[in-house]
N, C-alpha and C positions, 0 to 999 in steps of 0.2 A: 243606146247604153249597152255597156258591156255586163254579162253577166257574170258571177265567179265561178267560176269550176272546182266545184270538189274533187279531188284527187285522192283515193284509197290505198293505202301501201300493203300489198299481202306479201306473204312470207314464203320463203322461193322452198322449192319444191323437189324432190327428186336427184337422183344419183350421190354425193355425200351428202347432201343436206340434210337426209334423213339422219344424217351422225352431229354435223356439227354445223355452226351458224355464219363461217368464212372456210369452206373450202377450199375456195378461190384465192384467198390468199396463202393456203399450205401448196397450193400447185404453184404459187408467184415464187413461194419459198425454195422449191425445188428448181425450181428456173435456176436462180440466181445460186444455186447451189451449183448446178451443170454451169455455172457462164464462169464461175471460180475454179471449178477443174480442169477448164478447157484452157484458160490463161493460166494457172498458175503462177502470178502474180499476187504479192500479199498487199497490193491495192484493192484489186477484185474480191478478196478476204476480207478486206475492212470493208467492202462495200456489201457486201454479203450481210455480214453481220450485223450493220448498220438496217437495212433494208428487214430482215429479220426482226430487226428490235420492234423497227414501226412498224409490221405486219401484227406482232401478237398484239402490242400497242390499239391498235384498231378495229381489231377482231374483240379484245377484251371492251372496248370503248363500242361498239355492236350491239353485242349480246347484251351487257349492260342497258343500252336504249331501248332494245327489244325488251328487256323484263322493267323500265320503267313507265313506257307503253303498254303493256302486257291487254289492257282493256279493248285495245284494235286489233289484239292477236288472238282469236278464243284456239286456235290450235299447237299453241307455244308449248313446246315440250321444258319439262321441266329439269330432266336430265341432259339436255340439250351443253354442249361439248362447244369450247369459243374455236379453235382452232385443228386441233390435232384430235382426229378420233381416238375416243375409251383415253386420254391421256391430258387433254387441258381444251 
């Protein structure tokens, strides 16, 4: 027999995260901000934009799961920032 595995999700740690709870998606943002400069193309501008929508999109949809878990979190900041430090 197979046994289950419990699996714990803790909450990442270190360099922005101490600001906001998708860093990783404002660094994806800037990617696709430099991939719009370098084509200047106003394809690469709607893809941009596009790409941006679903980043805050997800980061808001995140932080949100985080605070309706919050009882698996005990060190969940409560000023805790979705996307963009001190701004959203």
């Amino acid at each position: 027999m197979h046994d289950k595995k419990e699996f714990k999700y803790i909450l990442p740690i270190g360099g922005m995260f101490s600001l906001v709870a998708c860093p990783h998606y404002f660094c994806e943002i800037i990617q696709w901000v430099g991939f719009s400069l370098c084509f200047q193309h106003h394809s690469s501008l709607v893809f941009s934009v596009s790409m941006f929508s679903y980043l805050v999109g997800r980061s808001h949809a995140t932080l949100k799961w985080y605070y309706k878990n919050e009882k698996h979190f005990p060190d969940l900041q409560e000023d805790w920032k979705r996307l963009i430090p001190g701004v959203y």
